[in-house]
PALOKE-763569 format. One record per atom (N, C-alpha, C, CB): chain; residue number from 0; atom name; x, y, z. Coordinates in Angstrom, 3 decimals. Glycine has a CB too. Example, Ala and Ser with C-alpha at 12.3 -4.5 7.8 and 13.67 -1.06 7.14 Angstrom:
REM residues 2
  chain  resi  name        xx        yy        zz
      A     0     N    13.190    -5.690     7.800
      A     0    CA    12.300    -4.500     7.800
      A     0     C    13.200    -3.300     7.800
      A     0    CB    11.308    -4.473     9.046
      A     1     N    12.850    -2.250     7.080
      A     1    CA    13.670    -1.060     7.140
      A     1     C    12.900     0.030     7.870
      A     1    CB    14.084    -0.598     5.725
//
This chain:
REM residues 83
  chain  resi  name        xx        yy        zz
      A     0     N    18.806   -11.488    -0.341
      A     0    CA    17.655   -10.597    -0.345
      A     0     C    16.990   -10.688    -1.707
      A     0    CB    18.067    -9.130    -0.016
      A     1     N    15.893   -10.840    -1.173
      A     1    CA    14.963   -10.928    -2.975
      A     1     C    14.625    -9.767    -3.782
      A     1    CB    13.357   -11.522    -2.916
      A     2     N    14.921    -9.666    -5.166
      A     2    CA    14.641    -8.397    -5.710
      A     2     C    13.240    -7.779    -5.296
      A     2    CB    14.738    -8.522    -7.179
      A     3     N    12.387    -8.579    -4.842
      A     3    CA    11.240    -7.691    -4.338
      A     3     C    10.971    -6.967    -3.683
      A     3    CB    10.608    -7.937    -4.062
      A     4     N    12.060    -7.563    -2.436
      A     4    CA    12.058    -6.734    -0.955
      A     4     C    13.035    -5.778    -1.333
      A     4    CB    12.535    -7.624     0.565
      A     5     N    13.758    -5.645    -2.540
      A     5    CA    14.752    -3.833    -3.024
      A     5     C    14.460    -3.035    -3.495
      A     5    CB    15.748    -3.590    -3.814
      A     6     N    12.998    -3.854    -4.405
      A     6    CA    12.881    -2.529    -5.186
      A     6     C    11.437    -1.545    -4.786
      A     6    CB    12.839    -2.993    -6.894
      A     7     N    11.120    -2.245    -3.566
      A     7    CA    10.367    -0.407    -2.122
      A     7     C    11.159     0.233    -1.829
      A     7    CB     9.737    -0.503    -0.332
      A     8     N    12.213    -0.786    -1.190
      A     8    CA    13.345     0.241    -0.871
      A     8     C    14.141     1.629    -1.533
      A     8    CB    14.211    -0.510    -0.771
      A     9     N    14.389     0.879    -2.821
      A     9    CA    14.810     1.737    -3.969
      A     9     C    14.077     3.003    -4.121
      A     9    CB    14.674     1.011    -5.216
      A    10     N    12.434     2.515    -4.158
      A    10    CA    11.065     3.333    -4.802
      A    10     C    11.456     4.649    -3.709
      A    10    CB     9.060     2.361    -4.521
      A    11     N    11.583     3.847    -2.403
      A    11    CA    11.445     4.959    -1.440
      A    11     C    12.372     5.948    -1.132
      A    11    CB    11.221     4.510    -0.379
      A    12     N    13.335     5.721    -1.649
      A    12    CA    14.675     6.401    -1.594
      A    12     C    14.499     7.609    -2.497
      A    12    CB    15.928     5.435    -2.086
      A    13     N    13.727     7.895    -3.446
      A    13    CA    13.396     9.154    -4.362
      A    13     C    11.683     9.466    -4.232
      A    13    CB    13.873     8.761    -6.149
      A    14     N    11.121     9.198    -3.076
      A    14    CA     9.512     9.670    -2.436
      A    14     C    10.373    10.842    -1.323
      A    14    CB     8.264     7.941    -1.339
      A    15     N     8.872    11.815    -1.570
      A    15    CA     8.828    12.974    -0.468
      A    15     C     8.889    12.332     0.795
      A    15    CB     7.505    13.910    -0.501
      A    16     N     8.528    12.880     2.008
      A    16    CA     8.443    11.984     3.535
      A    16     C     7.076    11.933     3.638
      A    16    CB     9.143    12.714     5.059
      A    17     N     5.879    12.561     2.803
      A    17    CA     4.112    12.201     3.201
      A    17     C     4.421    11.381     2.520
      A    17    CB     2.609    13.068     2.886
      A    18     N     4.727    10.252     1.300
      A    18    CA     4.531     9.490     0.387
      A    18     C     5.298     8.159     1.299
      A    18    CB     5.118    10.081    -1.118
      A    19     N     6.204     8.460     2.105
      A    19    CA     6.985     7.432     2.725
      A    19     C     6.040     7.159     4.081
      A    19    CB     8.653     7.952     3.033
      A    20     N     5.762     8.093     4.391
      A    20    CA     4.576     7.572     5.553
      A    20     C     3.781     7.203     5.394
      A    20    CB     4.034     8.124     6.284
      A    21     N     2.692     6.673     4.297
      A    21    CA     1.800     6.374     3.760
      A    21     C     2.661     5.026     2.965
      A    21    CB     1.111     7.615     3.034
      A    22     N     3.511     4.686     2.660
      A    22    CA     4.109     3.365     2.199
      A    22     C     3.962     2.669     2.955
      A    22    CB     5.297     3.215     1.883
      A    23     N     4.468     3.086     4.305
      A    23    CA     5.357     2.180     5.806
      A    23     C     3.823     2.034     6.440
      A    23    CB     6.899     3.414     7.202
      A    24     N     2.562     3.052     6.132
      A    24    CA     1.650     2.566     6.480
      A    24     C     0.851     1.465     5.982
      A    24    CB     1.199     3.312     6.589
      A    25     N     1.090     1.568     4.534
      A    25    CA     0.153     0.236     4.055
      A    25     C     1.182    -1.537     4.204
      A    25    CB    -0.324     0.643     1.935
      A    26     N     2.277    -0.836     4.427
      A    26    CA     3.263    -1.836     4.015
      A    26     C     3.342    -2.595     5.753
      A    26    CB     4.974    -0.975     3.231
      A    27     N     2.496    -2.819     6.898
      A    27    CA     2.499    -2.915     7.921
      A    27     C     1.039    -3.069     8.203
      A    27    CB     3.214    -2.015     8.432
      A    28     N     0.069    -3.230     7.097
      A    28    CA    -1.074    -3.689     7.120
      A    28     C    -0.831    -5.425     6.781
      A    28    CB    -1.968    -2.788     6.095
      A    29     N    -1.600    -5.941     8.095
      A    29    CA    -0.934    -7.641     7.566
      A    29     C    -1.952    -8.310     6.437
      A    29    CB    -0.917    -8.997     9.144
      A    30     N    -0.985    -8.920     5.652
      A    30    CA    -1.506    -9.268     4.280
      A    30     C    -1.287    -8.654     3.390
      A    30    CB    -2.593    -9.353     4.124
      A    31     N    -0.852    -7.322     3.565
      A    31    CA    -0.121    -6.598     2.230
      A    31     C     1.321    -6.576     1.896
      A    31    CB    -0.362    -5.219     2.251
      A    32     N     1.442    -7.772     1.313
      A    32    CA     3.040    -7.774     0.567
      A    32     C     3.752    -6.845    -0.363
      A    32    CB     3.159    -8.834    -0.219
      A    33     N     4.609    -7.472    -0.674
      A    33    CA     5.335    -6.166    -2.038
      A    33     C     4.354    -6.464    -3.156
      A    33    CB     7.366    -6.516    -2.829
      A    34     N     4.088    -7.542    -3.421
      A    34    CA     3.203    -7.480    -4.923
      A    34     C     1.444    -6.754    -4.795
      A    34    CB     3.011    -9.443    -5.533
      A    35     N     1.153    -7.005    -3.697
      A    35    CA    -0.495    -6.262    -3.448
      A    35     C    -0.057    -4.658    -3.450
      A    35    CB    -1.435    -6.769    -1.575
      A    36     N     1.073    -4.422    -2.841
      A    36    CA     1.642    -2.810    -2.688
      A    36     C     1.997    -2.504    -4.109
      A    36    CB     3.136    -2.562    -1.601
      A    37     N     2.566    -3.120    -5.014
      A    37    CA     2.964    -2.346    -6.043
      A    37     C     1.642    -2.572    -6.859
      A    37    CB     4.410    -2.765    -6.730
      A    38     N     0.541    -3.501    -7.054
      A    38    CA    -0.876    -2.988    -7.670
      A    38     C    -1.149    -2.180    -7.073
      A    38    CB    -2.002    -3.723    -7.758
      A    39     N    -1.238    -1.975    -6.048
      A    39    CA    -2.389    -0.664    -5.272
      A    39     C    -1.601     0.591    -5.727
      A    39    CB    -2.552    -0.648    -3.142
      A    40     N    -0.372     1.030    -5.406
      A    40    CA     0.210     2.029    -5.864
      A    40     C     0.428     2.596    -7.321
      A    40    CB     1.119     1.853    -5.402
      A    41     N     0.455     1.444    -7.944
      A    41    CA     0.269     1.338    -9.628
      A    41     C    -1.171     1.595   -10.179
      A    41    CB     0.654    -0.214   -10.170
      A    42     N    -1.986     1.088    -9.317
      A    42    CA    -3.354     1.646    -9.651
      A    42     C    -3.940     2.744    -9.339
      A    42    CB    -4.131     1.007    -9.323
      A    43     N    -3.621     3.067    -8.115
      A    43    CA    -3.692     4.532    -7.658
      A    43     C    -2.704     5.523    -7.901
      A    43    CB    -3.796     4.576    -6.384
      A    44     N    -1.819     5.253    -8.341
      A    44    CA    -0.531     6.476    -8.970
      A    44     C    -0.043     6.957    -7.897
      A    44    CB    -1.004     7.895    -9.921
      A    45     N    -0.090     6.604    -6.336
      A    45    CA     0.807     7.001    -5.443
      A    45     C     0.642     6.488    -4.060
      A    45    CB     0.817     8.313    -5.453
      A    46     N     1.515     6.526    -3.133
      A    46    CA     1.043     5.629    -2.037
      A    46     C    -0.134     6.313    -0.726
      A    46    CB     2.534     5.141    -1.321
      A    47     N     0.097     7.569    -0.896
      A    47    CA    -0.834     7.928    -0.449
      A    47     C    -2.275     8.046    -1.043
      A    47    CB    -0.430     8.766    -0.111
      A    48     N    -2.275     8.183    -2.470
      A    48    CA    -3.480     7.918    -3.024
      A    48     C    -4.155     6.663    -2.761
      A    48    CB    -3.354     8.043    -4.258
      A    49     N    -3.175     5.738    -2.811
      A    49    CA    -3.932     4.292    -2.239
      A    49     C    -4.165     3.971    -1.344
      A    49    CB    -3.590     3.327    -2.344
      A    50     N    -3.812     4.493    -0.232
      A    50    CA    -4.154     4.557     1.525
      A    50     C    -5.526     5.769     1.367
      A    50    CB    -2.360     5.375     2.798
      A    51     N    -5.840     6.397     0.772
      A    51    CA    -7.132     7.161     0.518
      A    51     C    -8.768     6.780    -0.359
      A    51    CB    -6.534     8.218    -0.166
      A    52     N    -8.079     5.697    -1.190
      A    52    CA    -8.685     5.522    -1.992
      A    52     C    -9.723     4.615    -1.025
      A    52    CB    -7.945     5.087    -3.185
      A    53     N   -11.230     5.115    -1.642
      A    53    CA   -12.340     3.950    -1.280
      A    53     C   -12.114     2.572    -1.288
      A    53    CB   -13.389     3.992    -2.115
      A    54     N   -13.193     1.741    -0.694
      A    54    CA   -12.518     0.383    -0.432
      A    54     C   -13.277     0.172    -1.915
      A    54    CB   -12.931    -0.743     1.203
      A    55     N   -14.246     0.791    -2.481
      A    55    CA   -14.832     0.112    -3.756
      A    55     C   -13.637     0.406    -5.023
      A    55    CB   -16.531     0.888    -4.167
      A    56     N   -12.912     1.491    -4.914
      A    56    CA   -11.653     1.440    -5.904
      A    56     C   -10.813     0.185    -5.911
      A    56    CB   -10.668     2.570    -5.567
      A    57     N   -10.278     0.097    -4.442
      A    57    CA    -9.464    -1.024    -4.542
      A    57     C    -9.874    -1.973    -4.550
      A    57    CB    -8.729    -1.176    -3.876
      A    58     N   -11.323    -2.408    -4.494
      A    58    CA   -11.956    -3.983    -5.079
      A    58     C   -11.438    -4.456    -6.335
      A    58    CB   -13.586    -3.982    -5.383
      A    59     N   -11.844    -3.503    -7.014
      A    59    CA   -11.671    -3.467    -8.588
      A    59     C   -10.081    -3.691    -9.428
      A    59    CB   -12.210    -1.950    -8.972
      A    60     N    -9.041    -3.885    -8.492
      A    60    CA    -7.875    -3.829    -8.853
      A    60     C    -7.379    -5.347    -9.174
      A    60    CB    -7.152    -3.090    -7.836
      A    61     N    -7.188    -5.768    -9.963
      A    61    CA    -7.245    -7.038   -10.463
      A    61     C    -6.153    -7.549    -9.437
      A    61    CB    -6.960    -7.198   -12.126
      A    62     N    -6.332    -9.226    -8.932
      A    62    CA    -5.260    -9.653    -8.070
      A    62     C    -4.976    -9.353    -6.716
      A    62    CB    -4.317    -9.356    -8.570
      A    63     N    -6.222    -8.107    -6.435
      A    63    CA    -6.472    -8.393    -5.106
      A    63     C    -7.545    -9.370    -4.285
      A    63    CB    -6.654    -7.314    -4.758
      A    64     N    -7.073    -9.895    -3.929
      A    64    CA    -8.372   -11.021    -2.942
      A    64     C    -8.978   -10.165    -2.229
      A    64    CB    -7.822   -12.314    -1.723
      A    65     N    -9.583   -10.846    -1.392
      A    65    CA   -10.897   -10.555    -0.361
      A    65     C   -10.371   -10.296     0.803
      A    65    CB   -11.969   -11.738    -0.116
      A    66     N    -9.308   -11.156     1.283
      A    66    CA    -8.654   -10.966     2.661
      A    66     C    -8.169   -10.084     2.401
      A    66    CB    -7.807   -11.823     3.302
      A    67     N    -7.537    -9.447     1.554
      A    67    CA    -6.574    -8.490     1.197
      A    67     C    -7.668    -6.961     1.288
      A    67    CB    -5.804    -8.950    -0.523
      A    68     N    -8.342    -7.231     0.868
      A    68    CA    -9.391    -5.810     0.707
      A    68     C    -9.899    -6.152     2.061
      A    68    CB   -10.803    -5.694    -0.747
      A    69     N   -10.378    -6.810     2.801
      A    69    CA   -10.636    -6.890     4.396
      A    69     C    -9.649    -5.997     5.256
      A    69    CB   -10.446    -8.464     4.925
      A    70     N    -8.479    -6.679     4.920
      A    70    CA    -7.032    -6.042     5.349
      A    70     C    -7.089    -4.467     5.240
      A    70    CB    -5.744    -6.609     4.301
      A    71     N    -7.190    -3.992     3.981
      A    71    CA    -6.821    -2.696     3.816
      A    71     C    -7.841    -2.080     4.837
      A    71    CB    -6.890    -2.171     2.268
      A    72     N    -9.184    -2.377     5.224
      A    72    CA   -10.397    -1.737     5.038
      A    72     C    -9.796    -1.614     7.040
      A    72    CB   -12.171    -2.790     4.160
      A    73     N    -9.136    -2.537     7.208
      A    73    CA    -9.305    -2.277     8.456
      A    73     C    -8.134    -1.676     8.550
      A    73    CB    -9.612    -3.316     9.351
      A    74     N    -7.090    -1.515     8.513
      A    74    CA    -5.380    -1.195     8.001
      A    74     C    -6.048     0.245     8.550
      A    74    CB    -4.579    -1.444     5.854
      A    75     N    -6.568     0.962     7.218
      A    75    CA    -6.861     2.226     6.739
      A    75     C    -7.679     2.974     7.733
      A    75    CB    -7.526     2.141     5.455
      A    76     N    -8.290     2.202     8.578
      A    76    CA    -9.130     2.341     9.599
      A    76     C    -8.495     2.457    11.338
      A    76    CB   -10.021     1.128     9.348
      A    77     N    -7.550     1.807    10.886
      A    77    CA    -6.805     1.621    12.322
      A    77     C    -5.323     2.162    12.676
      A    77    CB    -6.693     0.137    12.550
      A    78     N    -4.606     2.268    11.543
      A    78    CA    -3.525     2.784    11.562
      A    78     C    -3.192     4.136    11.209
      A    78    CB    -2.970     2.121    11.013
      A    79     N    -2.730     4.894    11.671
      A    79    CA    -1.979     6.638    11.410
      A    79     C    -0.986     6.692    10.723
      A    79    CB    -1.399     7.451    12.620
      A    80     N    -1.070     6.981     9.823
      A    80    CA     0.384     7.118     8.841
      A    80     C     1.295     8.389     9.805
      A    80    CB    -0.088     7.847     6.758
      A    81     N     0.641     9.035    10.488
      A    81    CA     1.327    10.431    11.033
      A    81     C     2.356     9.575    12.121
      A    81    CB     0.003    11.794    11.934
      A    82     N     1.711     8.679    12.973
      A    82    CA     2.897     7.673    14.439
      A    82     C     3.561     6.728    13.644
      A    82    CB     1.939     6.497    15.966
//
């Protein structure tokens, strides 16, 4: 197992349950890996902040591509963090 894929796991193991539903939501948007998830969350200071945040915030986040901001825009649009 790669240290990448442990240390969400880890992250998530000391998050409330809104902060974990909002992880498992972006983290199930296709095209968002562990490294696009830990900028977005690092830039937004939480995982639900970054599942909220405008799509013009997360343009601006260095190292995200285009497909990737496509991704979110529809992710954020289509998926319920609540199911």
């Amino acid at each position: 197992m790669a240290i990448s894929s442990i240390i969400p796991l880890y992250v998530s193991l000391f998050m409330d349950e809104t902060s974990k539903k909002f992880l498992h939501a972006l983290r199930i948007i296709p095209g968002i890996g562990d490294t696009t998830l830990r900028r977005l969350i690092t830039h937004h200071g939480s995982s639900e902040a970054a599942w909220h945040a405008s799509a013009n915030e997360s343009f601006h986040i260095p190292g995200i591509r285009a497909n990737q901001k496509e991704s979110l825009l529809q992710g954020t649009a289509s998926i319920d963090p609540e199911k």
